[in-house]
PDB file of N, CA, C and O in Angstrom:
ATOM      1  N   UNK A   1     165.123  11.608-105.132  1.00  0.00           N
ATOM      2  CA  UNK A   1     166.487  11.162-104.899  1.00  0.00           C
ATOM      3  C   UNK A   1     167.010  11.813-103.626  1.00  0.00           C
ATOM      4  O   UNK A   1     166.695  12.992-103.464  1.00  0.00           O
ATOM      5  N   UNK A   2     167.554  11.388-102.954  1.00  0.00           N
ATOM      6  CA  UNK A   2     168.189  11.529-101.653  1.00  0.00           C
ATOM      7  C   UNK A   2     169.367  12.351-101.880  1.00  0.00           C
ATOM      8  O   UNK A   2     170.115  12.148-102.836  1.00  0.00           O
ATOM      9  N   UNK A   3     169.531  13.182-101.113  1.00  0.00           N
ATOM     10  CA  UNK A   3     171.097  14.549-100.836  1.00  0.00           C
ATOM     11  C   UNK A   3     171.997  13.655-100.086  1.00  0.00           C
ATOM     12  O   UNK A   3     171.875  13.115 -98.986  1.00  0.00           O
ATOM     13  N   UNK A   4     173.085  13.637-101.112  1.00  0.00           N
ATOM     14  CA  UNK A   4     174.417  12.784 -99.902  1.00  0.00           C
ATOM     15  C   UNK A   4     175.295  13.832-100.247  1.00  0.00           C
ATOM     16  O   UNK A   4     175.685  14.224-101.347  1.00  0.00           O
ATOM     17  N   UNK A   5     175.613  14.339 -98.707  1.00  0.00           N
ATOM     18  CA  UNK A   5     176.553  14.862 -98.518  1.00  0.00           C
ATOM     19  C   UNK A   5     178.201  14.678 -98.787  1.00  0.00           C
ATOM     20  O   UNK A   5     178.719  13.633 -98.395  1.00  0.00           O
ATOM     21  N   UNK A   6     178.918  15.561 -99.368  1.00  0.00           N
ATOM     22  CA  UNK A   6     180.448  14.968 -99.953  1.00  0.00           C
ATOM     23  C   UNK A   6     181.138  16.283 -98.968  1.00  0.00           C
ATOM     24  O   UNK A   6     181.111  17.505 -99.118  1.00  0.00           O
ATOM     25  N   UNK A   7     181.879  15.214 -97.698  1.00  0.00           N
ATOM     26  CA  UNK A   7     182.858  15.428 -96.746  1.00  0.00           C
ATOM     27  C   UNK A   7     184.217  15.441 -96.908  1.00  0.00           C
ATOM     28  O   UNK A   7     184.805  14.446 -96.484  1.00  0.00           O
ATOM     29  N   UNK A   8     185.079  16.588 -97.573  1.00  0.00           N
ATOM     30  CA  UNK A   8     186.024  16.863 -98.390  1.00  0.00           C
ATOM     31  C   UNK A   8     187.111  16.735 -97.436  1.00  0.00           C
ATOM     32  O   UNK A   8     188.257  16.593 -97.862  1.00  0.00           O
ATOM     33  N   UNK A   9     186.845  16.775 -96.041  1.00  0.00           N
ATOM     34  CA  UNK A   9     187.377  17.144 -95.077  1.00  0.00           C
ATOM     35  C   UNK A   9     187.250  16.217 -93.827  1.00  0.00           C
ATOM     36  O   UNK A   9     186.117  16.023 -93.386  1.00  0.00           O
ATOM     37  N   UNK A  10     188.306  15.639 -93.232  1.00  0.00           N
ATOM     38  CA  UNK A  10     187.560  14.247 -92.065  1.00  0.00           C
ATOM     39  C   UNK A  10     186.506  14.975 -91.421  1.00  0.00           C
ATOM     40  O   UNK A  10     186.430  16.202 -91.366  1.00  0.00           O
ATOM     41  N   UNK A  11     185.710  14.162 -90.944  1.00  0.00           N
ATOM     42  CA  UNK A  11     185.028  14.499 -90.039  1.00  0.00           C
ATOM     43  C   UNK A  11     184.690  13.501 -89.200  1.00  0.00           C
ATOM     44  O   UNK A  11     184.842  12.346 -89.596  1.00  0.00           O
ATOM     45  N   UNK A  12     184.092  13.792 -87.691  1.00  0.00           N
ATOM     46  CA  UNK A  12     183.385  12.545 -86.991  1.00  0.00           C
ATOM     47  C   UNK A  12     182.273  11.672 -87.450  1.00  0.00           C
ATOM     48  O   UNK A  12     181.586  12.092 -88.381  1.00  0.00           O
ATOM     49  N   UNK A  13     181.997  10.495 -86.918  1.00  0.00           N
ATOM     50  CA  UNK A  13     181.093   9.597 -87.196  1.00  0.00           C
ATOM     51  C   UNK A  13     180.237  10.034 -86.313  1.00  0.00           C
ATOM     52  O   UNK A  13     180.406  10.153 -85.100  1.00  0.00           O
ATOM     53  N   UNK A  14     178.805  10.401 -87.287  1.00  0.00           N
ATOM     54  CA  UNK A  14     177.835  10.809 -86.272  1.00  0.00           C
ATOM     55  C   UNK A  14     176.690   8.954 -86.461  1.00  0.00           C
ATOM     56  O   UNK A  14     175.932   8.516 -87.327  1.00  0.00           O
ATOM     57  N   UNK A  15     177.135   8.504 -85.287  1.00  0.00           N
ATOM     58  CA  UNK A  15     176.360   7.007 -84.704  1.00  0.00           C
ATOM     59  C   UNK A  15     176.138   6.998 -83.523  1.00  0.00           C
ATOM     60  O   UNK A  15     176.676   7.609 -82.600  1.00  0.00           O
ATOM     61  N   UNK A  16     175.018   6.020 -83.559  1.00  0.00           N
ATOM     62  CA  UNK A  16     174.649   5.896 -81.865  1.00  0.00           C
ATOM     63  C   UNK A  16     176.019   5.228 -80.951  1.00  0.00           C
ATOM     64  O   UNK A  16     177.023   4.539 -81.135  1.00  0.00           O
ATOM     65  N   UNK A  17     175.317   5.922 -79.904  1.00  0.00           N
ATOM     66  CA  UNK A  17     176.507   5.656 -78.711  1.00  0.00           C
ATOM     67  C   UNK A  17     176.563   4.214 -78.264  1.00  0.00           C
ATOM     68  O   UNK A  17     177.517   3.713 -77.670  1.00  0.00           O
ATOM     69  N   UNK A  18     175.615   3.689 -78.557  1.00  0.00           N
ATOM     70  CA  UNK A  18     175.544   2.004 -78.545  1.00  0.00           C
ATOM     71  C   UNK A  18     176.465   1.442 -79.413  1.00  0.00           C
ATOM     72  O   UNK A  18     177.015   0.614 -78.687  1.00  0.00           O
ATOM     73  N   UNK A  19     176.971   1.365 -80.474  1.00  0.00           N
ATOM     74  CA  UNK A  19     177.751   0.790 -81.048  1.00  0.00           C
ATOM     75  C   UNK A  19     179.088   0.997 -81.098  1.00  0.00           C
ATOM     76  O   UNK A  19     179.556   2.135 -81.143  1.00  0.00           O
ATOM     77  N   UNK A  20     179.929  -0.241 -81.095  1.00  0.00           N
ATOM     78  CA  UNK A  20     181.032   0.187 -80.311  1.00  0.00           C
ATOM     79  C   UNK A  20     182.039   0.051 -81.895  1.00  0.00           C
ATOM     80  O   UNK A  20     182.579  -0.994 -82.258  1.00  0.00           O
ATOM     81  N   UNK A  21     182.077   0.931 -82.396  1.00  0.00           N
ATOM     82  CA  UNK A  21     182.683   0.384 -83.585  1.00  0.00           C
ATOM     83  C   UNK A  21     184.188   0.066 -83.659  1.00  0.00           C
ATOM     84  O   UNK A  21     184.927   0.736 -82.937  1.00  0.00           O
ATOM     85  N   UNK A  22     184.827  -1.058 -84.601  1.00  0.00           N
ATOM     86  CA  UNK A  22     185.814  -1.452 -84.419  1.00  0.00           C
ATOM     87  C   UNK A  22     186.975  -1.545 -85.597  1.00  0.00           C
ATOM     88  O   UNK A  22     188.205  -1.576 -85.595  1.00  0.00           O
ATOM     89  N   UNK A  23     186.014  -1.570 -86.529  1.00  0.00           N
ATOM     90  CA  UNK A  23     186.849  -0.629 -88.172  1.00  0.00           C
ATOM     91  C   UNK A  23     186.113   0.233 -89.098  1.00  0.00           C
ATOM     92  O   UNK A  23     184.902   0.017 -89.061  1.00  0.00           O
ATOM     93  N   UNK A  24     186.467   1.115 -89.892  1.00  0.00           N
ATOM     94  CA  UNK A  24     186.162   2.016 -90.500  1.00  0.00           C
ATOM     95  C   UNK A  24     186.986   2.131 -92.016  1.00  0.00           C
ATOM     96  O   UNK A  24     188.154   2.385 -92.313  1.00  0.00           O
ATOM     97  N   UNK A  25     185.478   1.739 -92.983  1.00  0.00           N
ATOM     98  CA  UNK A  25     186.335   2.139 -94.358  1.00  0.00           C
ATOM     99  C   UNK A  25     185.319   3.372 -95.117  1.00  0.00           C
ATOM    100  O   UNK A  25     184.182   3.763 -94.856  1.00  0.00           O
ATOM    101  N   UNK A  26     186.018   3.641 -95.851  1.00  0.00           N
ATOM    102  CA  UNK A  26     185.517   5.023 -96.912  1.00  0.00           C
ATOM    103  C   UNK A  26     185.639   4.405 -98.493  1.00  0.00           C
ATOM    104  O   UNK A  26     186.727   3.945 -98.839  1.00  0.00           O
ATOM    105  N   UNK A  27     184.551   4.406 -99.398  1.00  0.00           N
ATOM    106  CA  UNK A  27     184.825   4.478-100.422  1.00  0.00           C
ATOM    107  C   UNK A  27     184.623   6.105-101.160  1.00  0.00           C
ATOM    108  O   UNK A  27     184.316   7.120-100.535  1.00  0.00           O
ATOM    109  N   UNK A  28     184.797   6.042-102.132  1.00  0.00           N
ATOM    110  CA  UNK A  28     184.010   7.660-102.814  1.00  0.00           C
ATOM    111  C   UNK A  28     183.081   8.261-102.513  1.00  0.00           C
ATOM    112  O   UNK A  28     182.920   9.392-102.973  1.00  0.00           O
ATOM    113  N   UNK A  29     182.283   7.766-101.749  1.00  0.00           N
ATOM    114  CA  UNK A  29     181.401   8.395-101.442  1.00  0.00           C
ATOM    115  C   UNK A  29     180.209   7.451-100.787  1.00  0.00           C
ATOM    116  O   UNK A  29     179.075   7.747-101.164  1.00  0.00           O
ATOM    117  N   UNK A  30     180.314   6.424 -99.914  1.00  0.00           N
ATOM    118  CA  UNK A  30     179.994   5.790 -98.704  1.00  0.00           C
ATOM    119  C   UNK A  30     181.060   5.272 -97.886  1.00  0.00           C
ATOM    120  O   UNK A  30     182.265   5.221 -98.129  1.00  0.00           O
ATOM    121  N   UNK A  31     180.347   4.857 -96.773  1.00  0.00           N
ATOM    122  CA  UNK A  31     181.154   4.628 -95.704  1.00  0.00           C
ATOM    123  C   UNK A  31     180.761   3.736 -94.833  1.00  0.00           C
ATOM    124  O   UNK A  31     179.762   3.945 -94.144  1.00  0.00           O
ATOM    125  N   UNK A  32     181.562   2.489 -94.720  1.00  0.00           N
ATOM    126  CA  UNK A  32     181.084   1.341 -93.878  1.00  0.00           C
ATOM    127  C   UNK A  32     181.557   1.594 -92.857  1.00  0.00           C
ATOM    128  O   UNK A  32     182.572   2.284 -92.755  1.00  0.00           O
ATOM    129  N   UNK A  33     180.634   0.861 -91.422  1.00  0.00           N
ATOM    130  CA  UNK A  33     181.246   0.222 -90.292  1.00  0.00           C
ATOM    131  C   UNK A  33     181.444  -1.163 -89.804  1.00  0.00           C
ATOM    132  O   UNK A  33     180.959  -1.965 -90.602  1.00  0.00           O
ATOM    133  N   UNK A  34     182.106  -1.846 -88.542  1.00  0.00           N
ATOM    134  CA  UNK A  34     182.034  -2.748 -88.181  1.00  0.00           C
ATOM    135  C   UNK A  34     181.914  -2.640 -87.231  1.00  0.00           C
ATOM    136  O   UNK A  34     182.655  -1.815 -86.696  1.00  0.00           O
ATOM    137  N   UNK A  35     180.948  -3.359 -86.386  1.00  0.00           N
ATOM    138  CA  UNK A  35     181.061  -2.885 -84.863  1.00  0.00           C
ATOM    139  C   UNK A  35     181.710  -4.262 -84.421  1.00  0.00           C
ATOM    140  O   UNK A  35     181.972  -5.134 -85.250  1.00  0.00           O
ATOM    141  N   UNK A  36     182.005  -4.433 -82.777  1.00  0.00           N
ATOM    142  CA  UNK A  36     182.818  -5.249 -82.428  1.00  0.00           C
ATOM    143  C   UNK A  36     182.078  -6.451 -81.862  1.00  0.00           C
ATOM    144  O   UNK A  36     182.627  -7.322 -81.187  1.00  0.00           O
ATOM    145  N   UNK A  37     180.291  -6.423 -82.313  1.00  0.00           N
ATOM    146  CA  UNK A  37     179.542  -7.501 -82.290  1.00  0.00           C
ATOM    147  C   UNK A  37     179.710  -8.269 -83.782  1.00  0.00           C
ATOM    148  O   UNK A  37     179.081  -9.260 -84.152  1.00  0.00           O
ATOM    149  N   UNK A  38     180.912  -7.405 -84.657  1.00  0.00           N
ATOM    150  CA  UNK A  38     180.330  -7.736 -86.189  1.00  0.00           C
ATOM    151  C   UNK A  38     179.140  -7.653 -86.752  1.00  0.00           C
ATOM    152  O   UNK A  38     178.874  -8.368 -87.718  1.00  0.00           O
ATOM    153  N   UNK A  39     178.467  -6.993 -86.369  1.00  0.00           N
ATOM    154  CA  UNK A  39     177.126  -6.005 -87.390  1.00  0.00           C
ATOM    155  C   UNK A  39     177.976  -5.094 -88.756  1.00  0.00           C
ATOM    156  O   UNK A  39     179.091  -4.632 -88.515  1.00  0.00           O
ATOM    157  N   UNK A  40     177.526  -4.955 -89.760  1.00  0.00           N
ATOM    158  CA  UNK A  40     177.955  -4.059 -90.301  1.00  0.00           C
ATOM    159  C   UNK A  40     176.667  -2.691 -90.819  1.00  0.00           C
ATOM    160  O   UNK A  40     175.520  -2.900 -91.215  1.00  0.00           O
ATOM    161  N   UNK A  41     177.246  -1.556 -90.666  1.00  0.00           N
ATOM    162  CA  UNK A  41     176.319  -0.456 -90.923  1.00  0.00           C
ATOM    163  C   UNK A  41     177.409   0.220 -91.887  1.00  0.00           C
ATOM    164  O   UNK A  41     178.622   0.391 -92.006  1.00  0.00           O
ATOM    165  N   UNK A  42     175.803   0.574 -92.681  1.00  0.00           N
ATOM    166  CA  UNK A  42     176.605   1.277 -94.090  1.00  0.00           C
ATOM    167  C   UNK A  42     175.812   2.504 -94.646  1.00  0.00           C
ATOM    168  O   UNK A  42     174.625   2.581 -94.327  1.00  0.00           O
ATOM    169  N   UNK A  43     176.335   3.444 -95.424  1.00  0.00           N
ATOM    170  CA  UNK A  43     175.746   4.909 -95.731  1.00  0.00           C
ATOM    171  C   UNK A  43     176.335   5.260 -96.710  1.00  0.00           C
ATOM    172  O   UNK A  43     177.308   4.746 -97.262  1.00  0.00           O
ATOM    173  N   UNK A  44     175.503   6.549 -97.065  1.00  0.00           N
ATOM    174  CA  UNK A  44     175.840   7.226 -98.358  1.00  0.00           C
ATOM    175  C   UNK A  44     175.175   7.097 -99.777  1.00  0.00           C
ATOM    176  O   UNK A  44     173.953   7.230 -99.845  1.00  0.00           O
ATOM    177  N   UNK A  45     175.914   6.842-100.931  1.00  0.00           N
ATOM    178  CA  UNK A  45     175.535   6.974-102.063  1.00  0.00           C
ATOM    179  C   UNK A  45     175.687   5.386-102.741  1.00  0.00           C
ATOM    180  O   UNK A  45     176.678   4.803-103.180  1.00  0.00           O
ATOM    181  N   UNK A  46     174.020   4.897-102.603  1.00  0.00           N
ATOM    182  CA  UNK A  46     173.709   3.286-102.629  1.00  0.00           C
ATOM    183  C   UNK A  46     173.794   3.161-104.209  1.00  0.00           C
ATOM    184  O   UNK A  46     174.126   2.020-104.530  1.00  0.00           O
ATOM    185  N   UNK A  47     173.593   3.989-105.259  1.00  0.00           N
ATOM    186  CA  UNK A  47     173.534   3.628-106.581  1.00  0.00           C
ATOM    187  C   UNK A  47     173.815   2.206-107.489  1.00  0.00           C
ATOM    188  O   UNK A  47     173.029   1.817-108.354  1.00  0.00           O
ATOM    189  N   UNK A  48     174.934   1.587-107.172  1.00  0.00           N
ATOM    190  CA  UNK A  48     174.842   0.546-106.775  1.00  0.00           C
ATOM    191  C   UNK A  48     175.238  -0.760-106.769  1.00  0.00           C
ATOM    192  O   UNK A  48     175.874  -1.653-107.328  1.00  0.00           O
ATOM    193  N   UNK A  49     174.082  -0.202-105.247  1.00  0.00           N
ATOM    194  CA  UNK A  49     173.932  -1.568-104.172  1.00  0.00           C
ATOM    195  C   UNK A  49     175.411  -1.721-103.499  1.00  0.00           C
ATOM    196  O   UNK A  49     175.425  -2.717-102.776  1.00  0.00           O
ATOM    197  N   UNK A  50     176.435  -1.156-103.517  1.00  0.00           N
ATOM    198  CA  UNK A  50     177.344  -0.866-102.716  1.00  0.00           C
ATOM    199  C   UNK A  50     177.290  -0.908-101.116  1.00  0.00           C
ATOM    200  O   UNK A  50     178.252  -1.240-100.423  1.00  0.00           O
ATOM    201  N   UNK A  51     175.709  -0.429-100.493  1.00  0.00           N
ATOM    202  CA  UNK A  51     175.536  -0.551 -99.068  1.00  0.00           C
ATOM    203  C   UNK A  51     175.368  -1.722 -98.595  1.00  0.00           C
ATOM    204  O   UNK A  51     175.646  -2.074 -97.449  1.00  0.00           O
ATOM    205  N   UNK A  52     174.717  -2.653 -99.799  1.00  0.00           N
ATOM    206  CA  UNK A  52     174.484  -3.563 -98.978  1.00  0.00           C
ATOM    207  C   UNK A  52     173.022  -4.340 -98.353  1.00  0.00           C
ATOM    208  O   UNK A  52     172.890  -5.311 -97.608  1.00  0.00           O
ATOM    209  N   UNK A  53     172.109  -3.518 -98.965  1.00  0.00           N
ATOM    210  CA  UNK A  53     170.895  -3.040 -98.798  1.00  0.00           C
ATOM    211  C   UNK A  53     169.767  -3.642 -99.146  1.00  0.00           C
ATOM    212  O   UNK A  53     168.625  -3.704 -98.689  1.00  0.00           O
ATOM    213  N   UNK A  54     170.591  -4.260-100.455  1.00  0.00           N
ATOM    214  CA  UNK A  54     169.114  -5.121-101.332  1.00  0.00           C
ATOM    215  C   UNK A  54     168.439  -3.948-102.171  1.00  0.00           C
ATOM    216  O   UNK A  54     167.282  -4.060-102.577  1.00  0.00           O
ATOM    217  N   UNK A  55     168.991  -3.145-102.342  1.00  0.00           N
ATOM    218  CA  UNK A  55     168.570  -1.409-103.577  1.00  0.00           C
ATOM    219  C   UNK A  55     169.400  -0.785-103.871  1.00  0.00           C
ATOM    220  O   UNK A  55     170.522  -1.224-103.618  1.00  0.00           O
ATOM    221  N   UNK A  56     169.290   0.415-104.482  1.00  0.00           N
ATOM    222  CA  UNK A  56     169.960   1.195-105.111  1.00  0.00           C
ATOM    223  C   UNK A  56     169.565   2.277-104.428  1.00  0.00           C
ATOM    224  O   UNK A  56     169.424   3.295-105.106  1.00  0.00           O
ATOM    225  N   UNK A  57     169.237   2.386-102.713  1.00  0.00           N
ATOM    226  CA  UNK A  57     169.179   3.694-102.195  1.00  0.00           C
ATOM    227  C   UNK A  57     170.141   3.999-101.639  1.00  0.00           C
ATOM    228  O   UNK A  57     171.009   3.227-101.233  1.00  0.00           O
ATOM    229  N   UNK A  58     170.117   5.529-101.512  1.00  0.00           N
ATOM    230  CA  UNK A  58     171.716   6.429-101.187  1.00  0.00           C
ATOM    231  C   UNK A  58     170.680   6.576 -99.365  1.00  0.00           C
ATOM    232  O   UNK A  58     169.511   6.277 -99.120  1.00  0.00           O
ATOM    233  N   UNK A  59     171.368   6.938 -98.787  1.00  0.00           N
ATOM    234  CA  UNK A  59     171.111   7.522 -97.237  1.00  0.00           C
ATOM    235  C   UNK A  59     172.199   8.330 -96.723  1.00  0.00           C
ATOM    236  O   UNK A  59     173.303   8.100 -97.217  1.00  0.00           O
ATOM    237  N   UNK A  60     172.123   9.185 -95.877  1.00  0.00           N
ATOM    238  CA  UNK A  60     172.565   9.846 -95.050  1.00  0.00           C
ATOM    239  C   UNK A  60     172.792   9.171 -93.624  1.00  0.00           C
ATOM    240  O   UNK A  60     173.846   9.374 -93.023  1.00  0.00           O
ATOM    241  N   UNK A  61     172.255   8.739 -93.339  1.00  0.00           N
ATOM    242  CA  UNK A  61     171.705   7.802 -92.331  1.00  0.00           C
ATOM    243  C   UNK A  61     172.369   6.332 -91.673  1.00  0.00           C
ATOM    244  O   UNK A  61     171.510   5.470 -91.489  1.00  0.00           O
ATOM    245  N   UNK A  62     173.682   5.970 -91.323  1.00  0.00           N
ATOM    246  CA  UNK A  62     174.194   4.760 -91.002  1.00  0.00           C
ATOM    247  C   UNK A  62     172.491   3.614 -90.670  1.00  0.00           C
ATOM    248  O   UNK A  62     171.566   3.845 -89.892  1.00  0.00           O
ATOM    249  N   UNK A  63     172.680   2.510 -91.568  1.00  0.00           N
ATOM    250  CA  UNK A  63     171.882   1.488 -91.780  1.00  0.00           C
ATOM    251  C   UNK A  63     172.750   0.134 -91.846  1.00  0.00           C
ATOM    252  O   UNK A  63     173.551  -0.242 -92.702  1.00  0.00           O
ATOM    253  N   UNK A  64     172.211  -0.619 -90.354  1.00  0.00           N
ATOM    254  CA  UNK A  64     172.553  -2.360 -90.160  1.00  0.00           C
ATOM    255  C   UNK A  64     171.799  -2.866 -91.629  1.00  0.00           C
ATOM    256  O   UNK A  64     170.612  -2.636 -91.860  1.00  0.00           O
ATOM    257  N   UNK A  65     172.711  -3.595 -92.574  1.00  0.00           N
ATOM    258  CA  UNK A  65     172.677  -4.655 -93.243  1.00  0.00           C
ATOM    259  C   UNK A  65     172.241  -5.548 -92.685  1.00  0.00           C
ATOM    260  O   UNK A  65     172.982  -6.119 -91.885  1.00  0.00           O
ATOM    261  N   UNK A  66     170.958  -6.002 -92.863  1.00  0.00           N
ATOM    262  CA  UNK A  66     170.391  -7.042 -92.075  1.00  0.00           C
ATOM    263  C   UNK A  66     169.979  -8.611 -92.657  1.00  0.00           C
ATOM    264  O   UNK A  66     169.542  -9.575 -92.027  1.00  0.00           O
ATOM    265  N   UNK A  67     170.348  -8.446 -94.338  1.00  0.00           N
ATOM    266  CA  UNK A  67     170.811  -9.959 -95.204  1.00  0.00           C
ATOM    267  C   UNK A  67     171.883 -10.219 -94.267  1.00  0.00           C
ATOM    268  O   UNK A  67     171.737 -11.247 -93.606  1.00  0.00           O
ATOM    269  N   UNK A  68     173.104  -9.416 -94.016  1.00  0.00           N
ATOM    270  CA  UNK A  68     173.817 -10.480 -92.814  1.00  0.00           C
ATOM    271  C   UNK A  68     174.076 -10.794 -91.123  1.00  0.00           C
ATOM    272  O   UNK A  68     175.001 -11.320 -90.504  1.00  0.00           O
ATOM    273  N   UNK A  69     172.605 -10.113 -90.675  1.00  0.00           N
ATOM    274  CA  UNK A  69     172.628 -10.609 -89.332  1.00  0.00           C
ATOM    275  C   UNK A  69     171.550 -11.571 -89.736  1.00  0.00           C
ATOM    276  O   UNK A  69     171.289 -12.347 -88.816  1.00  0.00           O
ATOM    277  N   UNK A  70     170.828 -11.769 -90.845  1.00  0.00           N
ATOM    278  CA  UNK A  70     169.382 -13.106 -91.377  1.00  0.00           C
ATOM    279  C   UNK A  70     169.915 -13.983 -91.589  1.00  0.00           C
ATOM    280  O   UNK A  70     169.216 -14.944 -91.271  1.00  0.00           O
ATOM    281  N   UNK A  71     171.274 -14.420 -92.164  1.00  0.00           N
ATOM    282  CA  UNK A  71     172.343 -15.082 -92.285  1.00  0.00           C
ATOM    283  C   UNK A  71     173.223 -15.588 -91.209  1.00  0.00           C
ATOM    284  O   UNK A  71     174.015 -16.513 -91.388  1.00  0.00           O
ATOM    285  N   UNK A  72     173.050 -14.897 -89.970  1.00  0.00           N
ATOM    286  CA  UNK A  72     174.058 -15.111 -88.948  1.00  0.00           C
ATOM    287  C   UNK A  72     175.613 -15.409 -89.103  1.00  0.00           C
ATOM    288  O   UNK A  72     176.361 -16.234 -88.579  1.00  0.00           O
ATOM    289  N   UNK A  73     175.832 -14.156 -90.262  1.00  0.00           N
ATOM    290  CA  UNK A  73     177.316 -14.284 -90.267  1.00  0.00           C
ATOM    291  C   UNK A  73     177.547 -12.990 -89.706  1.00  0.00           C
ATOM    292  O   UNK A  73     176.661 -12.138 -89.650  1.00  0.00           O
ATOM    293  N   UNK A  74     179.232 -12.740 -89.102  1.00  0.00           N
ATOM    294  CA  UNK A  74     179.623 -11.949 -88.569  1.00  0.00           C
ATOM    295  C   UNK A  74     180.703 -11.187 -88.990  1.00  0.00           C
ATOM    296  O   UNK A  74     181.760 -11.818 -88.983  1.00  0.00           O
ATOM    297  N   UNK A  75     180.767 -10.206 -89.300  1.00  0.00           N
ATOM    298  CA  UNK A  75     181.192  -9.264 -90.358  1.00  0.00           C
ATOM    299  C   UNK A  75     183.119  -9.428 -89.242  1.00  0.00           C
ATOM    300  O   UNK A  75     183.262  -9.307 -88.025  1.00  0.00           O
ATOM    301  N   UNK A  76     184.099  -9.689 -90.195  1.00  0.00           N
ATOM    302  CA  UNK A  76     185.492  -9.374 -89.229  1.00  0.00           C
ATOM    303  C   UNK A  76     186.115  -8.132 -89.588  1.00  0.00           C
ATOM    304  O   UNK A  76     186.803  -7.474 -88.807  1.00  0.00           O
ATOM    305  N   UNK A  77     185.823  -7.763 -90.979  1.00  0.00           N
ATOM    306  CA  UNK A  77     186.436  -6.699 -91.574  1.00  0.00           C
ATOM    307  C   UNK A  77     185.867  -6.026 -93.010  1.00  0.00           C
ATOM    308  O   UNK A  77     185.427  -6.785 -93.874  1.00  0.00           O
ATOM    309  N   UNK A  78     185.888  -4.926 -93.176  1.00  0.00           N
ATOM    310  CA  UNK A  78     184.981  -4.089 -94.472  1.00  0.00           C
ATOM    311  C   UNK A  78     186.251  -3.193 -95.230  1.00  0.00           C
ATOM    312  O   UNK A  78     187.108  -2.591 -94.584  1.00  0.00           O
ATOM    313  N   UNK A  79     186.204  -3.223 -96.381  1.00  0.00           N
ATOM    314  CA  UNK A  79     186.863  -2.767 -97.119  1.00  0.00           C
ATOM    315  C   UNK A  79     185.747  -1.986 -98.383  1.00  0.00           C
ATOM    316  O   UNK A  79     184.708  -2.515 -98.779  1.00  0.00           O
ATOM    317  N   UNK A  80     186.210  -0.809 -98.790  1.00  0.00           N
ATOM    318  CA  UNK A  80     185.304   0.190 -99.488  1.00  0.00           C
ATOM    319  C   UNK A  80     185.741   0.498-100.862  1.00  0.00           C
ATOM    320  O   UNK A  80     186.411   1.531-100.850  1.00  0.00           O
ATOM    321  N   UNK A  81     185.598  -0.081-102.221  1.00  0.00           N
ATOM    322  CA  UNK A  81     186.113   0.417-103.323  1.00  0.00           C
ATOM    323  C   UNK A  81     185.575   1.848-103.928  1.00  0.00           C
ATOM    324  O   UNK A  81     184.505   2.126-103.387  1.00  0.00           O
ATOM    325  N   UNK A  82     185.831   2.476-104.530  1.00  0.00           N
ATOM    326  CA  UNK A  82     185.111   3.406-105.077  1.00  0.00           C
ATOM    327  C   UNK A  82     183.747   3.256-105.487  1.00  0.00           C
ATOM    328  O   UNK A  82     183.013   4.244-105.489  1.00  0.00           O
ATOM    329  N   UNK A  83     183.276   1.996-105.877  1.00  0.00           N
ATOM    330  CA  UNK A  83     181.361   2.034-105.933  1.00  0.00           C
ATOM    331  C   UNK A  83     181.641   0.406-105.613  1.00  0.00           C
ATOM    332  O   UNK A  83     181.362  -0.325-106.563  1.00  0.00           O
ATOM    333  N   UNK A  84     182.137  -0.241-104.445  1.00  0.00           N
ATOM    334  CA  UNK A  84     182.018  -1.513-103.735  1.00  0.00           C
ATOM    335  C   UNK A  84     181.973  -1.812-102.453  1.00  0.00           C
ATOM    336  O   UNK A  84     182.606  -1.156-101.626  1.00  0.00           O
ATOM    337  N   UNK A  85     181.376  -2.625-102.200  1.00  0.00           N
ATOM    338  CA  UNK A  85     182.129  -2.668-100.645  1.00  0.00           C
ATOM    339  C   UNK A  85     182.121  -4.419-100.239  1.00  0.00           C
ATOM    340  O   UNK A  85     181.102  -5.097-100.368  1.00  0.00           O
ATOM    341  N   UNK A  86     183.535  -5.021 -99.702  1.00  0.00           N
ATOM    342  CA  UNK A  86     183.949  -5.818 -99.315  1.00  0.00           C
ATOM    343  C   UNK A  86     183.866  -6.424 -98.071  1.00  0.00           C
ATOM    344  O   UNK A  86     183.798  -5.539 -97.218  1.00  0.00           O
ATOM    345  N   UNK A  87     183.835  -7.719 -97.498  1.00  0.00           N
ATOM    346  CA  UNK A  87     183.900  -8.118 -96.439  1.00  0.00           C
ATOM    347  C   UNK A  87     184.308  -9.277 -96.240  1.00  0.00           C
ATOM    348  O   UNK A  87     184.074 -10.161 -97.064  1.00  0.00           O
ATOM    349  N   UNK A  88     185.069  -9.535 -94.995  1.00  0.00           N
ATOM    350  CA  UNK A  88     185.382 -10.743 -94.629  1.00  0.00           C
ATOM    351  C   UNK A  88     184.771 -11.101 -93.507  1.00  0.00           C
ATOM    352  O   UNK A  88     184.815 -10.488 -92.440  1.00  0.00           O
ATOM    353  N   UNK A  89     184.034 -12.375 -93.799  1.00  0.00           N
ATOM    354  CA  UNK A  89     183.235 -13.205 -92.462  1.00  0.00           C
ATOM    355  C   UNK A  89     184.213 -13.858 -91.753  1.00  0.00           C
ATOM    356  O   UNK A  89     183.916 -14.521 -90.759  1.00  0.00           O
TER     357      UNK A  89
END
């Protein structure tokens, strides 16, 4: 099982400098992005399937959801429930 870290305290988004991100949500314990190509990248505690992923893995690690760039839809906005995560195409 994978160590996910619990950030009690803000902290920065550690992501590549390539992505230009354009919203930011938090649930309990993951954390989506949107970048301003509409990719969405997602992390944390996958239990589940909250990331997005197609599993029930947790990461540390920001990971492109890639069911919706295979789809060619474009993410406008992410919203984070406590074990969900939302989106509008």
């Amino acid at each position: 099982a994978a160590f996910i870290s619990i950030q009690a305290f803000p902290a920065l988004l550690d992501l590549s400098q390539d992505l230009e991100v354009s919203t930011v949500s938090c649930g309990s314990r993951h954390t989506a992005v949107v970048t301003r190509g509409g990719e969405l990248y997602t992390w944390g505690w996958g239990k589940y399937g909250q990331l997005g992923h197609g599993n029930n893995i947790s990461s540390d690690q920001a990971r492109r959801v890639e069911h919706l760039v295979a789809e060619g839809l474009r993410v406008e906005e992410v919203v984070c429930g406590p074990w969900t995560t939302y989106i509008r195409v």
